[in-house]
MARROVO-746994 format. One record per residue (C-alpha): x, y, z; residue in one letter. Coordinates in steps of 0.1 Angstrom, whole numbers, plus 5000, padded with zeros to 4 digits. Layout:
<fikols>
x,y,z,res
X,Y,Z,A $
...
</fikols>
This chain:
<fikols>
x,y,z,res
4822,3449,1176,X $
4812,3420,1199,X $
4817,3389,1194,X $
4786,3372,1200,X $
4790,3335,1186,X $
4821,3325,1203,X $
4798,3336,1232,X $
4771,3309,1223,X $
4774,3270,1239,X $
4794,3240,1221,X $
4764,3221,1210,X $
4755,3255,1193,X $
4790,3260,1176,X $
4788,3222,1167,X $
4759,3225,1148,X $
4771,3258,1130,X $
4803,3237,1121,X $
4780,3212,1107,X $
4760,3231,1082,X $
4794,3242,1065,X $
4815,3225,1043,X $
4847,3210,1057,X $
4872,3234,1039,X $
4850,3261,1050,X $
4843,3250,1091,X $
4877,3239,1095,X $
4886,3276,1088,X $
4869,3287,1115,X $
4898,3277,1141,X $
4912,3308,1127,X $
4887,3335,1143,X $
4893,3328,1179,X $
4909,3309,1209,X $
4870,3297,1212,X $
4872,3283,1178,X $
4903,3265,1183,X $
4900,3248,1213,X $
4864,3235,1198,X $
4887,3221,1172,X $
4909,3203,1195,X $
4884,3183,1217,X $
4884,3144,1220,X $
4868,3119,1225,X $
4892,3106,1253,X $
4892,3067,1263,X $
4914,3044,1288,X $
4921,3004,1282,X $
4944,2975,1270,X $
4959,2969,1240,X $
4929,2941,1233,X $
4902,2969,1237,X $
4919,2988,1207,X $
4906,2975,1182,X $
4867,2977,1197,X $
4874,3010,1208,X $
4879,3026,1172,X $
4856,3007,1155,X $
4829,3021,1180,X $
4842,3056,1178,X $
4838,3056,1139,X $
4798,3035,1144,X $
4791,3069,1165,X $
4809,3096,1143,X $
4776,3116,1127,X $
4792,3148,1108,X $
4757,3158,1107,X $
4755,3158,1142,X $
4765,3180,1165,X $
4765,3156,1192,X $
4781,3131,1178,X $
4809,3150,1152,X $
4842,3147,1174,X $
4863,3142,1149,X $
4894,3134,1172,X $
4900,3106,1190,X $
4929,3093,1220,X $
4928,3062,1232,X $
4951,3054,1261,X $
4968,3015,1264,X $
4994,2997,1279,X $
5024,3007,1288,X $
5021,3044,1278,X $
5008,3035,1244,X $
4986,3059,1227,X $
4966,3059,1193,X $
4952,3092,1183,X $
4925,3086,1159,X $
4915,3118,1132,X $
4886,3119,1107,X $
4894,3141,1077,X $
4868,3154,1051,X $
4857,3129,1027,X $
4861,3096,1045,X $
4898,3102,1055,X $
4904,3086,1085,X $
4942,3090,1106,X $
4957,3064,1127,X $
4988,3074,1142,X $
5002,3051,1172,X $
5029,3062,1194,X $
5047,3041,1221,X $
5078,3038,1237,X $
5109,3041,1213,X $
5133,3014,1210,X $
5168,3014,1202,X $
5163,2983,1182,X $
5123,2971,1173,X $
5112,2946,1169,X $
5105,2932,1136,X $
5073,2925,1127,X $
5047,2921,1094,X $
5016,2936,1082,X $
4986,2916,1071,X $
4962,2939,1056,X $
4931,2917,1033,X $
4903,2941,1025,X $
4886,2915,1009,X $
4872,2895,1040,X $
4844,2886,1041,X $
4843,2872,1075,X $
4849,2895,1101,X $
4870,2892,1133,X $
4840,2880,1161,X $
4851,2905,1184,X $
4840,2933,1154,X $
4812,2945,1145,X $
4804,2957,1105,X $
4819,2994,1103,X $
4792,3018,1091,X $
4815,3046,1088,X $
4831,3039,1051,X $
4870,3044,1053,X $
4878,3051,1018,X $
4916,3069,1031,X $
4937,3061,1055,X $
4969,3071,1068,X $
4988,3048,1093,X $
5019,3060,1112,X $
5040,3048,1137,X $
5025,3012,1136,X $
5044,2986,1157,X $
5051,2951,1170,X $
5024,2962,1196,X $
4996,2974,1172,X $
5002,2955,1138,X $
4976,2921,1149,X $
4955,2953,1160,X $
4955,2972,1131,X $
4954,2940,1103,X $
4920,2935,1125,X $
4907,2969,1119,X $
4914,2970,1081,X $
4894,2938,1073,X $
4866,2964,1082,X $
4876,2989,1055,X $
4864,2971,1022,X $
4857,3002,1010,X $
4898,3018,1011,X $
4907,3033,0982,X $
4939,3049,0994,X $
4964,3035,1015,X $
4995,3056,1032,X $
5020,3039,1058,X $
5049,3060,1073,X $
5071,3059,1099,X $
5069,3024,1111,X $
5100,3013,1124,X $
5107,2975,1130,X $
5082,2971,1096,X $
5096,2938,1078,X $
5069,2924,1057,X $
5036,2939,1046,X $
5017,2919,1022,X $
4982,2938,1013,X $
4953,2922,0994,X $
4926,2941,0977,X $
4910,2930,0945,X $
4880,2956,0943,X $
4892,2989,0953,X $
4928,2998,0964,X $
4933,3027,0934,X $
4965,3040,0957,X $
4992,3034,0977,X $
5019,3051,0997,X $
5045,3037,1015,X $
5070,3062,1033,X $
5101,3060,1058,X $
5098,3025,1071,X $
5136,3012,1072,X $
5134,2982,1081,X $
5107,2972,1051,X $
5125,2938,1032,X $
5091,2925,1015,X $
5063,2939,0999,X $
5038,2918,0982,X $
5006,2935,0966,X $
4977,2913,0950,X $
4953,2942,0936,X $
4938,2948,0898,X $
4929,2985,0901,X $
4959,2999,0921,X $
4968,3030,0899,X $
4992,3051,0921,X $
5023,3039,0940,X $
5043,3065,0958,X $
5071,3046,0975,X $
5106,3063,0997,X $
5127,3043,1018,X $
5151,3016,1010,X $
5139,2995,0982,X $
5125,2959,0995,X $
5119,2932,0972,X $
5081,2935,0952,X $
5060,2908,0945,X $
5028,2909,0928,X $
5004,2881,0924,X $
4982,2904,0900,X $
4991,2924,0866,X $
4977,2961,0868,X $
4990,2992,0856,X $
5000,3020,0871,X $
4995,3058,0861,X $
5016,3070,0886,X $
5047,3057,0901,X $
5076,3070,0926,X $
5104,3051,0934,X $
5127,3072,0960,X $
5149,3047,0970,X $
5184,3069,0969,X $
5192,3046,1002,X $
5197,3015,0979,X $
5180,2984,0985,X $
5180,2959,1009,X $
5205,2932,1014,X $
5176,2907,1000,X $
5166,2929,0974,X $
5193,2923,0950,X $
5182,2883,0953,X $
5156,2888,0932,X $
5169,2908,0907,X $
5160,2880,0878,X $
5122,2884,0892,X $
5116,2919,0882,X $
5098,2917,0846,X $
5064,2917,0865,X $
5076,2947,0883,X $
5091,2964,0851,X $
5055,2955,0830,X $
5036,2973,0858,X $
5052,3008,0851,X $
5054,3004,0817,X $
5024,3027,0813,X $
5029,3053,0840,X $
5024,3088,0825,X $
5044,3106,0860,X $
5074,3081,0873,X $
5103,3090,0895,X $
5133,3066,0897,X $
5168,3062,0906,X $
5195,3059,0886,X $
5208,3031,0904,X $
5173,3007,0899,X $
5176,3015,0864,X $
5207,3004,0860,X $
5203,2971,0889,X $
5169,2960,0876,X $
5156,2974,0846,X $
5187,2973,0822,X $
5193,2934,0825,X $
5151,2927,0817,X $
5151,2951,0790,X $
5181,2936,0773,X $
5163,2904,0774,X $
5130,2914,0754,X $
5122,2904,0728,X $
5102,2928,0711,X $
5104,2969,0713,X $
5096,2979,0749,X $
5093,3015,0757,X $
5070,3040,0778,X $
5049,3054,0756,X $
5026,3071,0783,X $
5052,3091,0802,X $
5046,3123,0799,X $
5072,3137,0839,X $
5100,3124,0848,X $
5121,3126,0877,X $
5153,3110,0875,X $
5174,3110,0907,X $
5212,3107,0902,X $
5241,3097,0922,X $
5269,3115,0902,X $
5288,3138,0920,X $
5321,3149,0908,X $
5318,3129,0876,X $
5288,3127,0854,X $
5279,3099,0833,X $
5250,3110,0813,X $
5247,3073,0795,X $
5227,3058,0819,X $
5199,3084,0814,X $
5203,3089,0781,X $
5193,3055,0773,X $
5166,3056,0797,X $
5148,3093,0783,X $
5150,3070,0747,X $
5129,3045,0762,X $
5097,3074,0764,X $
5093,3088,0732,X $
5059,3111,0745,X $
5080,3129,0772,X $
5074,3163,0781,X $
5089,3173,0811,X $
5120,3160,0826,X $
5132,3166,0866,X $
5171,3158,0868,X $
5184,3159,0905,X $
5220,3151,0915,X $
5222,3139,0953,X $
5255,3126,0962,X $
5240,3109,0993,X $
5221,3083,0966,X $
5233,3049,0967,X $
5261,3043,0935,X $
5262,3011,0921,X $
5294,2998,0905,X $
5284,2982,0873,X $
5301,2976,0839,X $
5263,2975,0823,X $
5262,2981,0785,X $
5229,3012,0781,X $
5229,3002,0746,X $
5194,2991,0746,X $
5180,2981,0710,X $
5147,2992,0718,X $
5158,3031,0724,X $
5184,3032,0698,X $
5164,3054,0670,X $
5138,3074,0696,X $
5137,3107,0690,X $
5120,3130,0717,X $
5099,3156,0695,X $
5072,3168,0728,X $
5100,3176,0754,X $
5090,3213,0765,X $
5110,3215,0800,X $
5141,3202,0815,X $
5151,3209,0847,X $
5186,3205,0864,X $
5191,3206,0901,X $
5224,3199,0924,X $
5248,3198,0894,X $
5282,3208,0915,X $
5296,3227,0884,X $
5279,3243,0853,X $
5305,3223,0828,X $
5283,3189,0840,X $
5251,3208,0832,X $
5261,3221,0792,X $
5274,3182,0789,X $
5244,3169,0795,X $
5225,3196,0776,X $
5246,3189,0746,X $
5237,3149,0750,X $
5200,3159,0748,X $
5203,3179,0716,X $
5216,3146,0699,X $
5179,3131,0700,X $
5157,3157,0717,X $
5139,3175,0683,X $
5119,3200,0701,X $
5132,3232,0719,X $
5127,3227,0756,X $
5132,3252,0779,X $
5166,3241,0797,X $
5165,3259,0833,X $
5192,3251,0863,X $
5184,3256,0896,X $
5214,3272,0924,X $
5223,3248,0950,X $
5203,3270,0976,X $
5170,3272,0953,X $
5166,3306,0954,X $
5173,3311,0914,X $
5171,3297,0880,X $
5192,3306,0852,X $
5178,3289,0815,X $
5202,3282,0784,X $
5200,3306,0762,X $
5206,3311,0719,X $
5234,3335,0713,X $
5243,3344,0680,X $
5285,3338,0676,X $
5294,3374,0673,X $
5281,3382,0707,X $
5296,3358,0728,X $
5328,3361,0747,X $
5356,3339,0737,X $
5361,3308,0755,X $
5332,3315,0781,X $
5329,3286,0799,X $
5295,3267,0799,X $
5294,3279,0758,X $
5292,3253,0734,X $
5290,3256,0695,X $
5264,3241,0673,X $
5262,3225,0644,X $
5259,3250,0626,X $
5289,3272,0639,X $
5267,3305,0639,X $
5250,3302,0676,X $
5265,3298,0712,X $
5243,3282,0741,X $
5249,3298,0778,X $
5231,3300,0813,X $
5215,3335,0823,X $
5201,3343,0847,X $
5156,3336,0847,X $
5133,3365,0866,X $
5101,3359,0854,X $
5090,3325,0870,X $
5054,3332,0873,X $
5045,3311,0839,X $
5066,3282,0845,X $
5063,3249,0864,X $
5092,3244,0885,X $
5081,3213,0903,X $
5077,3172,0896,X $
5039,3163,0908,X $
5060,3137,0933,X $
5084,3168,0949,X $
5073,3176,0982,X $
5056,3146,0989,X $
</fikols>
């Protein structure tokens, strides 16, 4: 059968793109080598580093996805010294920014500026009337940063933020008091500071070393991640007697990943200090990241998962690369002491070295944990998940190891092997971020 629309002109293809919707057209790189190099044109543009800021704002003014004409939705702009920014525009106001120039053994520091609450734009500028409302920046440097802090004060529309990859990135210091709902800050190493003034931010997905926080506004997150198994910075640890503000802003997330390590450095020495009961009463998925390796010491957690009495699903990861901090910190925390977790439906137990760390930390959780979750452990490769099953006494071989007795003396607990995954959720929402 012929193929007579890859036959037809650009302008035609353009406007056949353009009636579809964007998860629709953008499947149509799939049906030929036509298709996909349609897909792959840019708008292509020469200058200096000064022009860069211009030169975007003018290719997002002209971007019409209506338009055939004018519905490029790539963009590379060529700048000094072998710099290039390649500008994308997703569906539904997603706009990428991704810079690449020279690599440096050692870059230089430098700080991010973003206010997307001017009012005043820079004079060179002229009012965006494309509305940003995401944006992804990678690879920002000492080069682009006064570049790209320009460019946002454009955006008052952003609603989602995502860095990554920005090497030499000290400071950032972001202010948004109308719409920021979500940030994401990713692989920058050399982050010290972060200071956020925002009242609607509602997600905060952050991996990397941990930098010291500041906020100059109270708002409460849904959803955090804190991914910091590399530790924290040297200045971090500073500040460790300003964390409250930081501590108050989680208290409400209903899907929070965390450390052991930041539990223990930060939130154990303000918790011990309140006054009255403190606990998380929205979270419903947690992943808890641990630095045990050949030794387990469950206390730490324990005291935490007493702390979030609504709990249903619990991620328990063992990375021996984490950062382990020596402490003699007591986990006895009043407000915890008589929790009992009675919604707890799934607990899942990943990079345990040896099965006999796994049943002790099962057999902690049936001190306080009332419901019966379903206990699974994952191999080291993945591949397979046993769960801990019931056995009644007179089936169970003597001195098995990973058995261990109840109460009751009439039932064993073991690990078999799981085949039927289909109905089960083996995944924390922030795994594979």
């Amino acid at each position: 059968m012929d193929d007579f629309i890859s036959s037809l002109t650009d302008e035609m293809l353009l406007h056949i793109i353009s009636l579809l919707p964007f998860e629709a057209a953008i499947q149509t790189i799939f049906l030929s080598k036509r298709w996909k190099l349609l897909w792959q044109k840019s708008l292509v543009q020469h200058g200096t580093k000064e022009d860069l800021a211009t030169a975007i704002c003018s290719f997002l003014n002209t971007f019409n996805e209506h338009n055939p004409s004018k519905n490029t939705r790539k963009f590379e702009f060529y700048f000094d010294n072998g710099g290039v920014l390649l500008a994308f525009v997703g569906p539904n106001s997603k706009l990428h920014l991704c810079f690449s120039t020279e690599k440096q053994e050692f870059p230089i520091h430098f700080g991010l500026h973003l206010n997307f609450d001017q009012q005043n734009l820079p004079p060179q500028l002229s009012p965006c009337t494309f509305f940003v409302k995401s944006l992804h920046l990678v690879s920002v440097s000492h080069l682009t940063n006064e570049t790209v802090s320009s460019i946002l004060s454009n955006f008052q529309y952003l609603e989602t933020l995502k860095i990554t990859g920005c090497f030499g990135l000290r400071t950032i210091n972001i202010g948004s008091e109308k719409q920021l709902v979500n940030l994401t800050i990713f692989e920058c190493p050399d982050l010290k500071f972060l200071h956020i003034r925002s009242y609607k931010l509602k997600t905060f997905h952050y991996r990397g070393i941990l930098p010291w926080f500041g906020t100059q506004n109270h708002f409460n997150l849904a959803d955090a991640m804190l991914d910091c198994r590399e530790g924290p910075s040297e200045d971090t640890l500073l500040y460790v007697k300003n964390i409250d503000p930081v501590l108050l802003t989680v208290k409400n997330v209903a899907v929070l990943t965390l450390c052991k390590w930041i539990f223990k450095a930060f939130f154990c020495p303000s918790l011990s200090t309140f006054l009255v009961e403190f606990q998380f009463y929205s979270l419903k998925e947690l992943w808890w990241i641990d630095d045990s390796d050949e030794r387990f010491d469950g206390d730490a957690i324990v005291s935490f998962l007493k702390l979030c009495p609504s709990l249903q699903q619990l991620f328990v990861t063992i990375d021996p690369k984490t950062y382990h901090l020596e402490s003699t910190t007591n986990y006895a925390i009043q407000a915890g002491k008589t929790t009992q977790l009675r919604h707890l439906k799934l607990v899942k137990l990943e990079g345990f070295p040896n099965i006999g760390m796994e049943i002790l930390l099962s057999k902690r959780l049936r001190e306080f944990v009332i419901s019966e979750p379903l206990i699974l452990s994952s191999s080291s490769e993945g591949t397979s998940l046993q769960r801990l099953s019931k056995i009644p006494l007179h089936k169970t071989i003597p001195n098995k190891v990973g058995n261990f007795e109840t109460q009751e003396h009439k039932w064993f607990y073991e690990f078999v092997e799981l085949s039927d995954l289909s109905h089960i959720n083996l995944k924390h929402l922030h795994m594979g971020l």
